[in-house]
PyMOL Python script that loads the backbone (N, CA, C, O; Angstrom):
from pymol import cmd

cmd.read_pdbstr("""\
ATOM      1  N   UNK A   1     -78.807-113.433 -94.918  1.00  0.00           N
ATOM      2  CA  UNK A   1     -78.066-112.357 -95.526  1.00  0.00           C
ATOM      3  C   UNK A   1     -76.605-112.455 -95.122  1.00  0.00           C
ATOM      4  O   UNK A   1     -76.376-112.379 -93.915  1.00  0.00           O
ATOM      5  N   UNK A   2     -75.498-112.624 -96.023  1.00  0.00           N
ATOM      6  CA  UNK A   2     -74.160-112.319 -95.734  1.00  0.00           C
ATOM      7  C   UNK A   2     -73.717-111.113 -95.157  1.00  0.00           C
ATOM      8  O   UNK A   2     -74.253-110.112 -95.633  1.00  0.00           O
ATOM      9  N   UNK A   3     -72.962-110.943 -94.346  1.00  0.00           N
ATOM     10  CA  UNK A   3     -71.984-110.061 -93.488  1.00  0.00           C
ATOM     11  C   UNK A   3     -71.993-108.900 -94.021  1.00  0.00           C
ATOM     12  O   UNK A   3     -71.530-108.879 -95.161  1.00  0.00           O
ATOM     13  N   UNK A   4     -72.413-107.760 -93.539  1.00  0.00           N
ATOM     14  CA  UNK A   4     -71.948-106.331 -94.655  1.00  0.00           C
ATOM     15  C   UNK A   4     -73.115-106.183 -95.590  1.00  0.00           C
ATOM     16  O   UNK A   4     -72.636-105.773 -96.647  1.00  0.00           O
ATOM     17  N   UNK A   5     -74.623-106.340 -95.728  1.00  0.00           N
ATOM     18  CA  UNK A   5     -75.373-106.650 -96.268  1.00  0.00           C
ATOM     19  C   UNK A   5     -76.869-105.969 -95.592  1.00  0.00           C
ATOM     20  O   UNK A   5     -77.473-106.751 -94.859  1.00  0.00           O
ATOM     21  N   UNK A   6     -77.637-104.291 -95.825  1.00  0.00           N
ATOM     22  CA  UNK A   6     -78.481-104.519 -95.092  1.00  0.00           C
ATOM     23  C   UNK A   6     -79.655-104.554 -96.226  1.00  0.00           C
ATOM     24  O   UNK A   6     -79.430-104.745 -97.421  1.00  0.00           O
ATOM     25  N   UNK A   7     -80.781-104.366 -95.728  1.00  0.00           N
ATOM     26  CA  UNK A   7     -81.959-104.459 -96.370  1.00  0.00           C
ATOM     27  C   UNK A   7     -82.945-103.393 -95.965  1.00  0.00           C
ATOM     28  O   UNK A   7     -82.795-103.199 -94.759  1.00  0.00           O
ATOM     29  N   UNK A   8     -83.679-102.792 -96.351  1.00  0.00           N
ATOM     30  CA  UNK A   8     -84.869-101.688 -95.447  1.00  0.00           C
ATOM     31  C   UNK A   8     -86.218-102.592 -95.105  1.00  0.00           C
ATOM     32  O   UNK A   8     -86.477-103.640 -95.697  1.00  0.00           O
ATOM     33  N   UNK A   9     -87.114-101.960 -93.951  1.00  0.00           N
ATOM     34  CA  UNK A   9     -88.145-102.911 -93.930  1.00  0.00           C
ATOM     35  C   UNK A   9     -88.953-103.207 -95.146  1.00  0.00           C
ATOM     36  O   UNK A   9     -89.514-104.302 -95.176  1.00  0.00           O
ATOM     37  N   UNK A  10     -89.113-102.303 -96.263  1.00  0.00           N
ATOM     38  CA  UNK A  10     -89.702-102.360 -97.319  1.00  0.00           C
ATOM     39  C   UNK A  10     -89.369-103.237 -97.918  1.00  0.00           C
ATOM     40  O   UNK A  10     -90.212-103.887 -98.535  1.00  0.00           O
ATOM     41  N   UNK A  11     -88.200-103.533 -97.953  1.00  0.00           N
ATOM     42  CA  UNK A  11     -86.983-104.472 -98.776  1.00  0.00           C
ATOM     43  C   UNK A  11     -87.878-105.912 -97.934  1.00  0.00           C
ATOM     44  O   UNK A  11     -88.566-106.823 -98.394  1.00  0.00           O
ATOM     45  N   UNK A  12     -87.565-105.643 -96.893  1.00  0.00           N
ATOM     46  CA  UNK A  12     -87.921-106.903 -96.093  1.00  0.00           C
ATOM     47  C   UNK A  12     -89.608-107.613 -96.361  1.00  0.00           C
ATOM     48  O   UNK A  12     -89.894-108.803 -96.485  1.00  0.00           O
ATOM     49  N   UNK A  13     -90.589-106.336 -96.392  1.00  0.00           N
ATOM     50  CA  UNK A  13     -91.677-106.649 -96.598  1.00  0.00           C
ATOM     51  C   UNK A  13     -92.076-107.743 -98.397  1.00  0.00           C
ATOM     52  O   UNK A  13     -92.651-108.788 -98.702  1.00  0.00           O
ATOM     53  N   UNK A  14     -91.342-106.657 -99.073  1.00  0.00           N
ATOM     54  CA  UNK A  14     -91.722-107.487-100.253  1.00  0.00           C
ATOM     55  C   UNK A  14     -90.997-108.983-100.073  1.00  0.00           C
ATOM     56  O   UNK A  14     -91.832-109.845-100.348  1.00  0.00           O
ATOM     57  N   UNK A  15     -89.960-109.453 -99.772  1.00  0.00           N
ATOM     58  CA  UNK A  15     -89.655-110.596 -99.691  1.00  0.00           C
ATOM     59  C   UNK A  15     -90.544-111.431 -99.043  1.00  0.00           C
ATOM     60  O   UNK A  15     -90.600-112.608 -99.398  1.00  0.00           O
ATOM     61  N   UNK A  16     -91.330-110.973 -98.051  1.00  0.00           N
ATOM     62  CA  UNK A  16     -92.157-112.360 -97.712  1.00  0.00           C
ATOM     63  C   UNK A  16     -93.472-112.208 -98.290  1.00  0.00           C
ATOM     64  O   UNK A  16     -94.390-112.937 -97.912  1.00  0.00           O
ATOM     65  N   UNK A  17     -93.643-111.318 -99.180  1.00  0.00           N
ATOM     66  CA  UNK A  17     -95.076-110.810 -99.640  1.00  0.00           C
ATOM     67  C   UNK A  17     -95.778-109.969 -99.301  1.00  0.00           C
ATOM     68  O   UNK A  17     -96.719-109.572 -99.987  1.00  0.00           O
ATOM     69  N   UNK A  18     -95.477-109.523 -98.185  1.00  0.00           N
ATOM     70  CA  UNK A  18     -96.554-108.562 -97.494  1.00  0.00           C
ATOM     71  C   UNK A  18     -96.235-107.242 -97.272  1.00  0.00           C
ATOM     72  O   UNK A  18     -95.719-106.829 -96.234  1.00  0.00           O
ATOM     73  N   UNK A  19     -96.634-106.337 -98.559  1.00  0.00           N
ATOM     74  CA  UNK A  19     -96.268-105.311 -98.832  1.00  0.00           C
ATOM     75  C   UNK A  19     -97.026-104.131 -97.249  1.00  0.00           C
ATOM     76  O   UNK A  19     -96.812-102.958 -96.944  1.00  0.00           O
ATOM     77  N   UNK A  20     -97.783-105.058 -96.721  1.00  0.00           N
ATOM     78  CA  UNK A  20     -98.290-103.500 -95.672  1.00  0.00           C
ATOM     79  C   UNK A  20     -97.531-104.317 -94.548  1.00  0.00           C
ATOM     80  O   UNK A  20     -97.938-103.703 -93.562  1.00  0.00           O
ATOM     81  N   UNK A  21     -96.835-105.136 -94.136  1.00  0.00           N
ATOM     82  CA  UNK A  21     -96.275-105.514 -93.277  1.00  0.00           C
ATOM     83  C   UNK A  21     -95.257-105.158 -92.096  1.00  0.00           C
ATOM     84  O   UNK A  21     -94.803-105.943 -91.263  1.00  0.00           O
ATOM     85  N   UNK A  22     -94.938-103.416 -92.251  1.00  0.00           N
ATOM     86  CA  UNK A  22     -94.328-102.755 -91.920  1.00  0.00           C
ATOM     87  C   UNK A  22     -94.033-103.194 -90.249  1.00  0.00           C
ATOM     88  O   UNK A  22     -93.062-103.682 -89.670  1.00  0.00           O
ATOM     89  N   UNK A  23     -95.481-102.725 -89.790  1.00  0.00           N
ATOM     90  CA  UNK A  23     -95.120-102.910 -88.160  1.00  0.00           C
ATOM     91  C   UNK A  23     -95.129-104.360 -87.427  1.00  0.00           C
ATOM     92  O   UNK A  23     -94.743-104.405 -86.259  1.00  0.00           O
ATOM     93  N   UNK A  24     -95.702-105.943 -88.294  1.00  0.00           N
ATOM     94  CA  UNK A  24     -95.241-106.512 -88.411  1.00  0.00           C
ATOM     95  C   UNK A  24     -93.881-107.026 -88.367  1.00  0.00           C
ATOM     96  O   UNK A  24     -93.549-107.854 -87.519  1.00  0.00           O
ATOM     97  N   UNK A  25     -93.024-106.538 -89.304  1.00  0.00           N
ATOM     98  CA  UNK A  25     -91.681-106.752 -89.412  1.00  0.00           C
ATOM     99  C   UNK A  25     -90.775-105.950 -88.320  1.00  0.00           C
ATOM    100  O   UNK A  25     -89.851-106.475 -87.699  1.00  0.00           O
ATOM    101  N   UNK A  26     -91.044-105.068 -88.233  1.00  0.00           N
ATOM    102  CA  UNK A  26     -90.861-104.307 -86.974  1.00  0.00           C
ATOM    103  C   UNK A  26     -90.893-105.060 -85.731  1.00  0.00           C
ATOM    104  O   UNK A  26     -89.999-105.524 -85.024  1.00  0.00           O
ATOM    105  N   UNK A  27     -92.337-105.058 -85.642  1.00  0.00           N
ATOM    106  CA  UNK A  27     -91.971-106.059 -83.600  1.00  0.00           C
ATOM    107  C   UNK A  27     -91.577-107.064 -83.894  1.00  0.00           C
ATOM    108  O   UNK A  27     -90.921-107.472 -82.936  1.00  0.00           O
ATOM    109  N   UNK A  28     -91.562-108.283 -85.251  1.00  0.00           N
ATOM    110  CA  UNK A  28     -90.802-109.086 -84.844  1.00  0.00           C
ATOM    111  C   UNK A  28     -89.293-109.177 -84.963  1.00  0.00           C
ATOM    112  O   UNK A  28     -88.580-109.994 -84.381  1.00  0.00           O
ATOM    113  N   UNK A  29     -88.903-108.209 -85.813  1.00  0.00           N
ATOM    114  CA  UNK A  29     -87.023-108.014 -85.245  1.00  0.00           C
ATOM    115  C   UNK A  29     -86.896-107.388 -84.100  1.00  0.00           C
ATOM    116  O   UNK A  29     -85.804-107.653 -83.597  1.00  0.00           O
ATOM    117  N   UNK A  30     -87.833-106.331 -83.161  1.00  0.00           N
ATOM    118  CA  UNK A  30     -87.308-106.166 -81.705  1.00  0.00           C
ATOM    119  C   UNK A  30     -87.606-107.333 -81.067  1.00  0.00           C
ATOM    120  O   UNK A  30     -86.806-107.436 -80.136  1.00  0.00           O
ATOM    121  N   UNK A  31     -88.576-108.551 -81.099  1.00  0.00           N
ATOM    122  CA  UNK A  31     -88.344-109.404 -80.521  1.00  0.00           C
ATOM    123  C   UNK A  31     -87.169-110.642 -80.501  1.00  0.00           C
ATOM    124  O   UNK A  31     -87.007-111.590 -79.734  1.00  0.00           O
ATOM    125  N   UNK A  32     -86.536-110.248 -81.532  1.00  0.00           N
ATOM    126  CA  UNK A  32     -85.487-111.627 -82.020  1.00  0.00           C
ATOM    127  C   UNK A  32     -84.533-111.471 -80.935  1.00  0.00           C
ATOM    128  O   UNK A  32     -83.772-110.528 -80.719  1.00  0.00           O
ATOM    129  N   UNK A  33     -84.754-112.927 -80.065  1.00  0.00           N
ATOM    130  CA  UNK A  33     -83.760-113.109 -79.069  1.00  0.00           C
ATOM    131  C   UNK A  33     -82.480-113.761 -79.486  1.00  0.00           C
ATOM    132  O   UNK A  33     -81.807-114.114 -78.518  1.00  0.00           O
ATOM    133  N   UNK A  34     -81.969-114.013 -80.628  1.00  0.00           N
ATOM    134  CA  UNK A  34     -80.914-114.144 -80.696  1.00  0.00           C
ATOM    135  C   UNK A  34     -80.074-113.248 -82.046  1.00  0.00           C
ATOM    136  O   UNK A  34     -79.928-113.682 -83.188  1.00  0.00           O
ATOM    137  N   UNK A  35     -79.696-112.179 -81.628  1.00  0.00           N
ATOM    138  CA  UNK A  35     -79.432-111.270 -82.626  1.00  0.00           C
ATOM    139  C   UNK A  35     -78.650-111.661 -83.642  1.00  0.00           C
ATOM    140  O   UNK A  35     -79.104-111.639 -84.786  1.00  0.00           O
ATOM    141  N   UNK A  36     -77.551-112.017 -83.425  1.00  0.00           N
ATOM    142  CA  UNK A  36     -76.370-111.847 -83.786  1.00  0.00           C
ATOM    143  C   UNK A  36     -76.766-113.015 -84.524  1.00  0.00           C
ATOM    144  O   UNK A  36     -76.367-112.698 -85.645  1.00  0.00           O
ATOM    145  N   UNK A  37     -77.384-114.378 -84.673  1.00  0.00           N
ATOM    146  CA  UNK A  37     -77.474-115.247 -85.084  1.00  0.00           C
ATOM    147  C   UNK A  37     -78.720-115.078 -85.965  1.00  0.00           C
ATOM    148  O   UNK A  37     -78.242-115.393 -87.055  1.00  0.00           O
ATOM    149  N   UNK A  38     -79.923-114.805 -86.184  1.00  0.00           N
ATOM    150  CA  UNK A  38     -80.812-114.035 -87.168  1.00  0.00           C
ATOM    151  C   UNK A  38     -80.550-112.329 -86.809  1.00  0.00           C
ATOM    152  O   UNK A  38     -81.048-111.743 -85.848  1.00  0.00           O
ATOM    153  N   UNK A  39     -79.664-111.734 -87.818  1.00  0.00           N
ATOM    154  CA  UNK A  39     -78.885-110.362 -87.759  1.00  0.00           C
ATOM    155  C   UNK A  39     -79.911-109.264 -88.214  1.00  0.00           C
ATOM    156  O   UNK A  39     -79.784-108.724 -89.312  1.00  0.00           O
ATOM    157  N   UNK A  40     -81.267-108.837 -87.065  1.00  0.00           N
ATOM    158  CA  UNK A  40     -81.896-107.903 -86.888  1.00  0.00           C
ATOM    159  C   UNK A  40     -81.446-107.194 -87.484  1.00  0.00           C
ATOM    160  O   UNK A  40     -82.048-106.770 -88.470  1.00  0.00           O
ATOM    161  N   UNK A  41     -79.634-106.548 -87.014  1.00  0.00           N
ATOM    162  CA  UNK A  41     -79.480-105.769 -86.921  1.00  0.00           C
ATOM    163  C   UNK A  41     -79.209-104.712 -88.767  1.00  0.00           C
ATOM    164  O   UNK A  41     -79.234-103.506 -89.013  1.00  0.00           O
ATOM    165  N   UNK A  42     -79.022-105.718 -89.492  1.00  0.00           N
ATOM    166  CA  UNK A  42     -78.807-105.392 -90.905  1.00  0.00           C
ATOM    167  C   UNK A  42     -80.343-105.077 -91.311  1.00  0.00           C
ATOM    168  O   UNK A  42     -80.594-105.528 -92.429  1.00  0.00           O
ATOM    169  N   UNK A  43     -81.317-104.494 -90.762  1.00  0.00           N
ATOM    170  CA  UNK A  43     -82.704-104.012 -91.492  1.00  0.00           C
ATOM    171  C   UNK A  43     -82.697-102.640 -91.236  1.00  0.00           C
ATOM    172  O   UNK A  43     -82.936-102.291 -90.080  1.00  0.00           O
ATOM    173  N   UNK A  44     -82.501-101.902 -91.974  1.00  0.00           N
ATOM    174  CA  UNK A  44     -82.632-100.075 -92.055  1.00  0.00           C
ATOM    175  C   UNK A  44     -83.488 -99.666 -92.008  1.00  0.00           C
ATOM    176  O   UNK A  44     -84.356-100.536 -91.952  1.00  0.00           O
ATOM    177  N   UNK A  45     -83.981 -98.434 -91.986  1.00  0.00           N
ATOM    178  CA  UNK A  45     -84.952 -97.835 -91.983  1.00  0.00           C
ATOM    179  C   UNK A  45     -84.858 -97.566 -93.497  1.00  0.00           C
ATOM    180  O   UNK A  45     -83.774 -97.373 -94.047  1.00  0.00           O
ATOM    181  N   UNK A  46     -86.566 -97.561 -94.444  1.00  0.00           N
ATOM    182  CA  UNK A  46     -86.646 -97.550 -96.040  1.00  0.00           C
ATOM    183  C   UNK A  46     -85.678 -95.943 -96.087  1.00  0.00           C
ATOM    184  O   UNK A  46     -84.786 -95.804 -96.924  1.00  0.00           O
ATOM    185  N   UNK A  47     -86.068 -94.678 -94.938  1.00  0.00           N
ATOM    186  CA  UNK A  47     -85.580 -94.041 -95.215  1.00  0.00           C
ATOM    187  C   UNK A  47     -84.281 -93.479 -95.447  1.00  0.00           C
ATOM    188  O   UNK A  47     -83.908 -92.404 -95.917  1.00  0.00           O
ATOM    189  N   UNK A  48     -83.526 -94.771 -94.866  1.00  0.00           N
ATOM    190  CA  UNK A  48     -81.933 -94.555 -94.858  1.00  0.00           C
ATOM    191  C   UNK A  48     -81.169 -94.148 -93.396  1.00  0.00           C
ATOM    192  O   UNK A  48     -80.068 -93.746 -93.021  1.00  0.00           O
ATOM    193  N   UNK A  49     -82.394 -94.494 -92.862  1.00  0.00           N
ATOM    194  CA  UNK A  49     -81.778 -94.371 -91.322  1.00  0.00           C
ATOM    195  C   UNK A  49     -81.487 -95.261 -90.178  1.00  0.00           C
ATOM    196  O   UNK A  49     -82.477 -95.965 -89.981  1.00  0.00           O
ATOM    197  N   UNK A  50     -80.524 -95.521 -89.334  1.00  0.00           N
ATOM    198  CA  UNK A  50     -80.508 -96.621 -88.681  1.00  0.00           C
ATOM    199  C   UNK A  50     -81.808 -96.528 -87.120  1.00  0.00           C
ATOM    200  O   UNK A  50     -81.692 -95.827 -86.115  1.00  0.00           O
ATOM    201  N   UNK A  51     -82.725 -97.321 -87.405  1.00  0.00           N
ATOM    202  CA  UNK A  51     -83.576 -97.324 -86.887  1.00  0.00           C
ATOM    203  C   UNK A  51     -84.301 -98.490 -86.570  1.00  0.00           C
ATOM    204  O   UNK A  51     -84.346 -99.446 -87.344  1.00  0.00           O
ATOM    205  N   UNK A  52     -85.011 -98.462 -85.213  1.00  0.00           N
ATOM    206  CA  UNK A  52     -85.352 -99.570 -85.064  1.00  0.00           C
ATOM    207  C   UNK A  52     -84.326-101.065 -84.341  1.00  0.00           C
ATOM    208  O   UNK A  52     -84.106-102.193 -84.782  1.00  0.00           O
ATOM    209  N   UNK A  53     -84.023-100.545 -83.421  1.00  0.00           N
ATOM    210  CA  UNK A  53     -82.707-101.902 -82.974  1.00  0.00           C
ATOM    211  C   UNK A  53     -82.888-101.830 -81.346  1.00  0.00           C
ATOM    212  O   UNK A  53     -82.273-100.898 -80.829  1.00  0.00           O
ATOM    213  N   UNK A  54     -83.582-102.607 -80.525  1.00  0.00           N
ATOM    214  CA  UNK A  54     -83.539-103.169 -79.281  1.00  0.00           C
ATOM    215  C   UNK A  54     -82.433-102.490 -78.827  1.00  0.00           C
ATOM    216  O   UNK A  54     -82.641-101.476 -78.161  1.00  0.00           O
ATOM    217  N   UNK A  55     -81.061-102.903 -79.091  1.00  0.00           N
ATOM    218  CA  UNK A  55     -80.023-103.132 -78.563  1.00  0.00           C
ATOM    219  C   UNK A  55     -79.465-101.587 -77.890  1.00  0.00           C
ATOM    220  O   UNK A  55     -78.819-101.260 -76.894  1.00  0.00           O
ATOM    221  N   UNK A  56     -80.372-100.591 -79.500  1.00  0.00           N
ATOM    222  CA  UNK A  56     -79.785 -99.315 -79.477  1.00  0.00           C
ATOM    223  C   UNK A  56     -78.930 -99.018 -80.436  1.00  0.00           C
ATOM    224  O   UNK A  56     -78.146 -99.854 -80.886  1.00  0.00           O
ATOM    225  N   UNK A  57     -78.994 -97.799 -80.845  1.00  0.00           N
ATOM    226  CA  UNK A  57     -78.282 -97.357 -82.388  1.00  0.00           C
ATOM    227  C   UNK A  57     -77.343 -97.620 -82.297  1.00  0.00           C
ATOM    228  O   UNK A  57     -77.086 -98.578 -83.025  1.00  0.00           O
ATOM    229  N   UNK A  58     -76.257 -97.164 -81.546  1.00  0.00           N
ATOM    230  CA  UNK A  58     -75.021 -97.114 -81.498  1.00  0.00           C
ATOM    231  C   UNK A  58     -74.532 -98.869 -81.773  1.00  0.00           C
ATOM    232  O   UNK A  58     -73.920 -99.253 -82.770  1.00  0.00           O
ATOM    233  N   UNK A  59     -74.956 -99.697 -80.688  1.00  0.00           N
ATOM    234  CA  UNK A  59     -74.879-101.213 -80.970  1.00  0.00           C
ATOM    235  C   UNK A  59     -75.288-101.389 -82.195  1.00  0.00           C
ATOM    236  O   UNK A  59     -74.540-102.247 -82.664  1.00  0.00           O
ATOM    237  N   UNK A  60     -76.054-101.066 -82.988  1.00  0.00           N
ATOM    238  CA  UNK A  60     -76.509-101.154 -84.509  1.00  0.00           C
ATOM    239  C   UNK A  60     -75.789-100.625 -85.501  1.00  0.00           C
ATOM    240  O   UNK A  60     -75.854-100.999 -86.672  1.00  0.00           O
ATOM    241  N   UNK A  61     -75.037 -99.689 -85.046  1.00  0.00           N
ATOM    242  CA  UNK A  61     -74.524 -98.864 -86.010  1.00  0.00           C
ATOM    243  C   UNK A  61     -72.593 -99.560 -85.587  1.00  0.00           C
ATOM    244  O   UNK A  61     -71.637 -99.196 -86.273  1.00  0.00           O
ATOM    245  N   UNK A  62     -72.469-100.362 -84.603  1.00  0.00           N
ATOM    246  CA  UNK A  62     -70.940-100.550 -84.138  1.00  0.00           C
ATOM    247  C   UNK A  62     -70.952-102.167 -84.664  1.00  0.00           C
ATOM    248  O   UNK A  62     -69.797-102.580 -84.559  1.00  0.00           O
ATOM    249  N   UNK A  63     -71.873-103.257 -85.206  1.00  0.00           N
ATOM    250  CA  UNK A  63     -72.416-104.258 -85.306  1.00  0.00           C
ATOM    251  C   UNK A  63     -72.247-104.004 -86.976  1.00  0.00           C
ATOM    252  O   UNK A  63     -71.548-104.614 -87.785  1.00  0.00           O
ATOM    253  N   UNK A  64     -72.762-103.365 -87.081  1.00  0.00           N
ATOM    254  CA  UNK A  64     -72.845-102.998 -89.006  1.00  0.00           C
ATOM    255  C   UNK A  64     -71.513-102.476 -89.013  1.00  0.00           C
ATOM    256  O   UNK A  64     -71.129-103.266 -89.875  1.00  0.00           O
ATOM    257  N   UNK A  65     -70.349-101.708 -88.734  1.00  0.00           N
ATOM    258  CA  UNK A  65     -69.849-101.071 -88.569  1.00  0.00           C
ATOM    259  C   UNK A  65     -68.332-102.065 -88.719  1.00  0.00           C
ATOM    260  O   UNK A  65     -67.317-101.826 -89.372  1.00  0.00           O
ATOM    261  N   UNK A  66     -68.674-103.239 -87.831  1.00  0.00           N
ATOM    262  CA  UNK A  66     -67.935-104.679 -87.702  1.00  0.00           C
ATOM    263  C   UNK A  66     -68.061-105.113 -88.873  1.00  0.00           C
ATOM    264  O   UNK A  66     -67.455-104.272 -89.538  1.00  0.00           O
ATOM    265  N   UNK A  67     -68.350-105.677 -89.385  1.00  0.00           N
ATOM    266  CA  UNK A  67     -68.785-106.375 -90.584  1.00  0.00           C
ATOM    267  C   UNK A  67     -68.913-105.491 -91.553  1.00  0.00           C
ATOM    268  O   UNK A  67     -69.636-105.900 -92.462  1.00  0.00           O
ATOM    269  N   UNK A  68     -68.440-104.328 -91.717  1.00  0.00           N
ATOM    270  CA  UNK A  68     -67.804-103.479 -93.081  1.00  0.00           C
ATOM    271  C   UNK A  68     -68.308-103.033 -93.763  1.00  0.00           C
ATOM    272  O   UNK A  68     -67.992-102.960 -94.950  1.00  0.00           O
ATOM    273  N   UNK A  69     -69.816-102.322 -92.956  1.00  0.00           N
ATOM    274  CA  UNK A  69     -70.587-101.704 -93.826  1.00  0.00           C
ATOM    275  C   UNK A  69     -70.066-100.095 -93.516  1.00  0.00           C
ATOM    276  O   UNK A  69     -69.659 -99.951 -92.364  1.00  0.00           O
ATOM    277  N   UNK A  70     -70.018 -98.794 -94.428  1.00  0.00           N
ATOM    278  CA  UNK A  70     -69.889 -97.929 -94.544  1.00  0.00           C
ATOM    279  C   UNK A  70     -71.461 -97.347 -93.646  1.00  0.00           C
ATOM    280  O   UNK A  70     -72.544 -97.671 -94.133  1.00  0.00           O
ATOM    281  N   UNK A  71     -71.429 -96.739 -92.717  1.00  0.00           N
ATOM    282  CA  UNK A  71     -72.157 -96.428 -91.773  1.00  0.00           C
ATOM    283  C   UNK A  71     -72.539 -94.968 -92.138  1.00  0.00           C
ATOM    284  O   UNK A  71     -73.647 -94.506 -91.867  1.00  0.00           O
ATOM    285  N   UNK A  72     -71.483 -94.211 -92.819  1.00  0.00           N
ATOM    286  CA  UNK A  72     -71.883 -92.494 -93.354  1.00  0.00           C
ATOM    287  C   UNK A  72     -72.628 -92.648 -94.297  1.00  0.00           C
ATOM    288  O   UNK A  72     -72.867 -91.585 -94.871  1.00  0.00           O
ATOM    289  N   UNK A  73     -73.302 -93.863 -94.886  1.00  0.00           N
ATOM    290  CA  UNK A  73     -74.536 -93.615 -96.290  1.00  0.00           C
ATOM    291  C   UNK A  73     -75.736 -93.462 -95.636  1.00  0.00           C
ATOM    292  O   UNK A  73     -76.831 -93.191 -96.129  1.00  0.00           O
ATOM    293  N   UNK A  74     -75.345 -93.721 -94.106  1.00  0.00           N
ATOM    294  CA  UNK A  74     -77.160 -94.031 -93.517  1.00  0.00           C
ATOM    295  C   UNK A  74     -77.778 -92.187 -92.824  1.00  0.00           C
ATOM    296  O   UNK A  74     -77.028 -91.398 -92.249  1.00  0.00           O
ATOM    297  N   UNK A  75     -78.511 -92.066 -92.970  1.00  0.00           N
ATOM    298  CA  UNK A  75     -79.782 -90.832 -92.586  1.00  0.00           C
ATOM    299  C   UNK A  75     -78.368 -90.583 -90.626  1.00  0.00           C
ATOM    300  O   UNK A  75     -77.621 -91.430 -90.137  1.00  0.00           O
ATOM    301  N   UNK A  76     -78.565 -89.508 -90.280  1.00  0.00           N
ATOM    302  CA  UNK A  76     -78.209 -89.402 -88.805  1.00  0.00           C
ATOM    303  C   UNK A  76     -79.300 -89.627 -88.141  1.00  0.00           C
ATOM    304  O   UNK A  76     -78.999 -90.250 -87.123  1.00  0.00           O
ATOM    305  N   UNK A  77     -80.580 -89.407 -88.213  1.00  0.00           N
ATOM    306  CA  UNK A  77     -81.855 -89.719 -87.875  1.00  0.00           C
ATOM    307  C   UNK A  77     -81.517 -91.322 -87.152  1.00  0.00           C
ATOM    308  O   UNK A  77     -81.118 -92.301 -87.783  1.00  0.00           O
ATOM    309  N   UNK A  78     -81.810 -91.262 -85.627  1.00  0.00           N
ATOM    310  CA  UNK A  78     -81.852 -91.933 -84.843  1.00  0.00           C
ATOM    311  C   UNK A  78     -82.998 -92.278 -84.345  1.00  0.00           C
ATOM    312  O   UNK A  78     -83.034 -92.904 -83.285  1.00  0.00           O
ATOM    313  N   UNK A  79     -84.141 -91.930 -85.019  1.00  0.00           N
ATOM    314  CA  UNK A  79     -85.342 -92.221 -84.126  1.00  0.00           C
ATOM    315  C   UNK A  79     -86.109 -93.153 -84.258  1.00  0.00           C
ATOM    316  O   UNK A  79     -86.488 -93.247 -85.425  1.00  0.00           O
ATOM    317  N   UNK A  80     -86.696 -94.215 -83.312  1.00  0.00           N
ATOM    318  CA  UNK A  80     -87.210 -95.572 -83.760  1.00  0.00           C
ATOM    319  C   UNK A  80     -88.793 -95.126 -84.308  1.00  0.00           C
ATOM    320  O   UNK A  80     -89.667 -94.618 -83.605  1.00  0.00           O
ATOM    321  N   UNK A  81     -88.886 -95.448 -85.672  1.00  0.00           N
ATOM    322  CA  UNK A  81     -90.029 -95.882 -86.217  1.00  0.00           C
ATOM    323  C   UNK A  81     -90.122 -97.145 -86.776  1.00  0.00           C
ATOM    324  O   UNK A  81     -89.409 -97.607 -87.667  1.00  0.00           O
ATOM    325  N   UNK A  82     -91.296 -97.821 -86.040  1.00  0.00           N
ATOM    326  CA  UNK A  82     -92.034 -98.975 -86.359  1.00  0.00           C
ATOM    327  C   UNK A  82     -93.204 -99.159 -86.888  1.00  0.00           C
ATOM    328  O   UNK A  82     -93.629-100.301 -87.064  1.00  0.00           O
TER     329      UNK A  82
END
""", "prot")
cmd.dss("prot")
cmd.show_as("cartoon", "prot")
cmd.util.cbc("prot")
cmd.orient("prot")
């Protein structure tokens, strides 16, 4: 995915096929040890919330934030669901 670009896990699920894949996709972006280089951090919550990020929202939301995404379209809802 290019710079400024996120996706929701739903988004994410249908791309590899696996529409129930939710918590799947989930532990494996908290496991991705190299963030910044496969960019976890661009996967939203379907509901529009920044959710779900190891690092911590704020790093998720200052990371997206870098790279020129408009950060006021997303939910304030901070809470990790996986």
């Amino acid at each position: 995915m290019p710079p400024g670009i996120t996706l929701s896990y739903r988004e994410l699920e249908a791309r590899i096929d696996k529409p129930t894949a939710y918590r799947a996709v989930g532990m494996a972006n908290s496991q991705n040890p190299v963030a910044i280089l496969l960019p976890c951090h661009r996967v939203v919550g379907t509901d529009g919330s920044l959710t779900g990020y190891t690092g911590g929202i704020e790093r998720k939301r200052w990371l997206l934030q870098h790279e020129g995404v408009d950060c006021s379209k997303f939910n304030n809802q901070d809470s990790v669901r996986l």
